[in-house]
N, C-alpha and C positions, 0 to 999 in steps of 0.2 A: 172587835170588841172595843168597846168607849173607854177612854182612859178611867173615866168614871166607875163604870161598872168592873174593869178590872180591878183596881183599888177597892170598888167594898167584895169582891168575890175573894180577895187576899190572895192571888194567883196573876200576876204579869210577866206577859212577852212579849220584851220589846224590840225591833231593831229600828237601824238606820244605815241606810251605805252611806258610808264616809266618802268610798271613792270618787264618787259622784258630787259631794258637795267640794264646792270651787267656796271656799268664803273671799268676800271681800272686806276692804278694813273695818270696814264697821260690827259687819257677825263676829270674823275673826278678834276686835278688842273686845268686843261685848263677851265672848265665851271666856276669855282669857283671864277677865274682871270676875268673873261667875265658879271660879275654883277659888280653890286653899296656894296659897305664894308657894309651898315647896312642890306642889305639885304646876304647877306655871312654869317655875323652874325647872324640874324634869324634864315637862313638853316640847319646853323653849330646849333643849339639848339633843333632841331625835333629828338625825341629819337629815330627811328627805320627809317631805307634807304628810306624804301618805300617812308614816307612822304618825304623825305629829295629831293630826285629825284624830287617825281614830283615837291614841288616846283620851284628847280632850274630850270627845264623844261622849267615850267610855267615863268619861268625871262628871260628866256634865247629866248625863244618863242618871246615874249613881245617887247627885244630889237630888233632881225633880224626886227620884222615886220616896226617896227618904224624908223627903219634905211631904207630898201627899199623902203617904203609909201615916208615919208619926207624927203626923202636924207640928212639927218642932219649924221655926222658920227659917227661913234659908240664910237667912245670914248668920243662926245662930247652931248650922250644923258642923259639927266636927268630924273629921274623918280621919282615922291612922290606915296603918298598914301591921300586919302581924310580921315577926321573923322571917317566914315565910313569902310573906308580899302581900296575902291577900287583904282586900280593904274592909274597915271594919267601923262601923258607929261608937263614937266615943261616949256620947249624951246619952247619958240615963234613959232608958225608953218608959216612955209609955207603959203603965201595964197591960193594958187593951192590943201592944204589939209587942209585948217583952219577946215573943219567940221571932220576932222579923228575921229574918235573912235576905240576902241580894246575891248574885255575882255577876259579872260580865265578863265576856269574851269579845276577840276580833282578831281576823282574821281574812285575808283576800279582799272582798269590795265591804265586808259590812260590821257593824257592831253591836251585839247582841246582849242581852238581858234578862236574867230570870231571878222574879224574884217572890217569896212565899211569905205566909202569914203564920204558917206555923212547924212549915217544915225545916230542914238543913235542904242547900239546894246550890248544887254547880250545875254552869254551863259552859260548851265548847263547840267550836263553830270549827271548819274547815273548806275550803274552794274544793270542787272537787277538780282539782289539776292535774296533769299529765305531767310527771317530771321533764325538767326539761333539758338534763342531760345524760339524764340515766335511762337506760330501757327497763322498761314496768319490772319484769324476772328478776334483774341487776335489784332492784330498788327494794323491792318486797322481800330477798334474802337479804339486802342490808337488816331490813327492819324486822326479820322475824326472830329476832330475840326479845321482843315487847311482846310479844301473842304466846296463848297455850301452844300447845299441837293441835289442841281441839278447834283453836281459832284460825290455827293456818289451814286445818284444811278445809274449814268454812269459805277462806280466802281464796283458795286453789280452785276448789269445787264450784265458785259461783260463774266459771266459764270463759270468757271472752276477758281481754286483758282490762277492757271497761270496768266491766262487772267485776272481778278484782281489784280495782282500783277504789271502786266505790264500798266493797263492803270492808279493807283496808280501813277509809276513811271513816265510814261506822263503826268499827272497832274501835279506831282513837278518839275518836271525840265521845264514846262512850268511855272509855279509860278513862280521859281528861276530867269528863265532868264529874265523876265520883269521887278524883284525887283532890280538885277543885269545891267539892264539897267539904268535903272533909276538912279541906285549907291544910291539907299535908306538904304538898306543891314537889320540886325536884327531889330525886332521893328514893320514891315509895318506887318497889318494883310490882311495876305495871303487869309483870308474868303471872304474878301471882291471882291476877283477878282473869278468871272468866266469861266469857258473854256468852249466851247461846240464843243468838239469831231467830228465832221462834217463825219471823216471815222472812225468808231470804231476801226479797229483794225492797228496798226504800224507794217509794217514789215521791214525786213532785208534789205536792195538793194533798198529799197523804200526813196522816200522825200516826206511827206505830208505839204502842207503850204492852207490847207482849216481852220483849225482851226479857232477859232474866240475867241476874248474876250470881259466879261464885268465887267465893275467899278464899284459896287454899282448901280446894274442894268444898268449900261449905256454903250450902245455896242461902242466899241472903234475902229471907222474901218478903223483910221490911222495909227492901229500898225499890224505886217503881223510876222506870226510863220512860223520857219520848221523846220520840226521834222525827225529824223534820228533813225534807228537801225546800229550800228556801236560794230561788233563782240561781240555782246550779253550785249549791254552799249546803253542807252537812253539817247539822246543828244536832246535839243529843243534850238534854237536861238529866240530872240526877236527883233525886228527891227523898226520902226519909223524915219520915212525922219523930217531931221532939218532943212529944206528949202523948205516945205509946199510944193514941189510935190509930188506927188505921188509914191507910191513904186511898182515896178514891183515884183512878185511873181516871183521868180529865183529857180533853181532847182540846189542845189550849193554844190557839191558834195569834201568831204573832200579830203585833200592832205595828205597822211603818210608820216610823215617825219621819217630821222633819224637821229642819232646824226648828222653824219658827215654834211646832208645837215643844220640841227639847226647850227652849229655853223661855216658853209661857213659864210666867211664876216666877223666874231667876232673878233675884237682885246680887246688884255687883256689889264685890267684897273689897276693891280695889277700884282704885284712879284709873284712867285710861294711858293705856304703855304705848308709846309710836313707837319705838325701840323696838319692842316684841314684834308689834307687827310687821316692821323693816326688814327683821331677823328671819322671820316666818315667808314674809314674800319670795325674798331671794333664795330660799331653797329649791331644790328640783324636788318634783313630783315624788320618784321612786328612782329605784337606780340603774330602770333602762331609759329613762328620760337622760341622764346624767352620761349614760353611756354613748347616746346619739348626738352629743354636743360633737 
């Protein structure tokens, strides 16, 4: 879908692999200019690229979207964070987008984005990884204190330690993105939400949005999931209309971005930093780069 037509359909997904973009000093100043200084600050403090990347992604994400959505311009966008963390538009909106919402995630190689015209709307992403010092059994009794029982023997049941891994993974990033809706964030017990799997298994090239939840037993059948395989990365969206109609089940297939198209549109809010960028080169990648020195 067109960057275009996602914007007037009021419905984007976007990602980008961070792990894959190498910037050199000119992207890396140019994005660095294109945030808000306490969030520059922040980025500039994450010890190894990886993180460092995706956050800025994740900012830099954030603003295009806000800028297209509300035509507000980009130099004149504000952005906080709630108690919580999550990030939120300061600037008065638009009535034509009073109900906007956004979130992002990242997670493994990439950074993802959803965001609605009229709903409440999280997203969570996760690699689908093999622990890599735990054996899957060990792992999945650590973590079954986040699931029902309903959910672990969803877990148990889907067969080969793969296939528990992966619907594992669909359980939480379903958790995530309705905690992350909500903007409740650490704290909310995850036990208490239900998921019932409606199609066992998530494939690649696929959008499931059968899923279903429930509250402390109580089926919640105002809020609509969908769920993605995106290059070996488990992505779930959470969705709920803030104008008590009803949600169409949408089959809403992500946009890859790359830098050049993230940062169309961005003007710098800031001088050019050599410093930052100094700062930012001489990090290691992640911390088995750092481990192989």
């Amino acid at each position: 879908m067109l960057l275009r037509d996602a914007v007037m359909s009021g419905c984007i997904r976007w990602a980008l692999n961070s792990h894959a973009w190498h910037p050199k000093q000119a992207e890396w100043t140019l994005a660095t200019q294109c945030v808000q200084p306490e969030e520059k600050e922040r980025i500039g403090k994450f010890y190894f690229k990886r993180d460092a990347k995706a956050s800025m992604v994740g900012r830099l994400m954030i603003r295009k979207v806000v800028h297209l959505v509300t035509g507000i311009p980009y130099k004149e966008i504000q952005l906080g964070r709630t108690e919580k963390g999550k990030p939120f538009i300061i600037n008065d909106l638009p009535w034509h987008c009073r109900h906007f919402e956004f979130n992002v995630s990242h997670q493994g190689e990439y950074v993802v984005l959803a965001a609605e015209a009229e709903s409440l709307v999280g997203i969570d992403i996760m690699k689908l990884d093999t622990p890599r010092s735990t054996p899957v059994p060990s792992f999945l009794h650590t973590m079954r204190r986040q699931f029902t029982s309903e959910e672990m023997n969803l877990i148990k049941s889907a067969g080969q330690e793969v296939h528990q891994l992966r619907t594992f993974y669909r359980l939480w990033c379903l958790k995530e993105s309705y905690v992350k809706a909500l903007g409740i964030g650490i704290g909310f017990e995850v036990e208490r939400l239900n998921f019932d799997l409606v199609t066992p298994l998530l494939q690649e090239n696929s959008i499931l949005t059968d899923t279903t939840l429930s509250v402390d037993s109580k089926l919640q059948a105002d809020w609509k999931f969908e769920e993605y395989i995106v290059d070996n990365h488990c992505i779930a969206v959470a969705r709920k209309s803030k104008n008590n109609t009803p949600l169409v089940l949408e089959s809403n297939k992500f946009k890859m971005l790359t830098f050049p198209e993230l940062v169309d549109g961005a003007v710098p809010l800031s001088e050019p930093d050599l410093n930052y960028w100094e700062n930012f080169r001489t990090k290691s990648e992640d911390q088995f780069q750092t481990n192989q020195r």
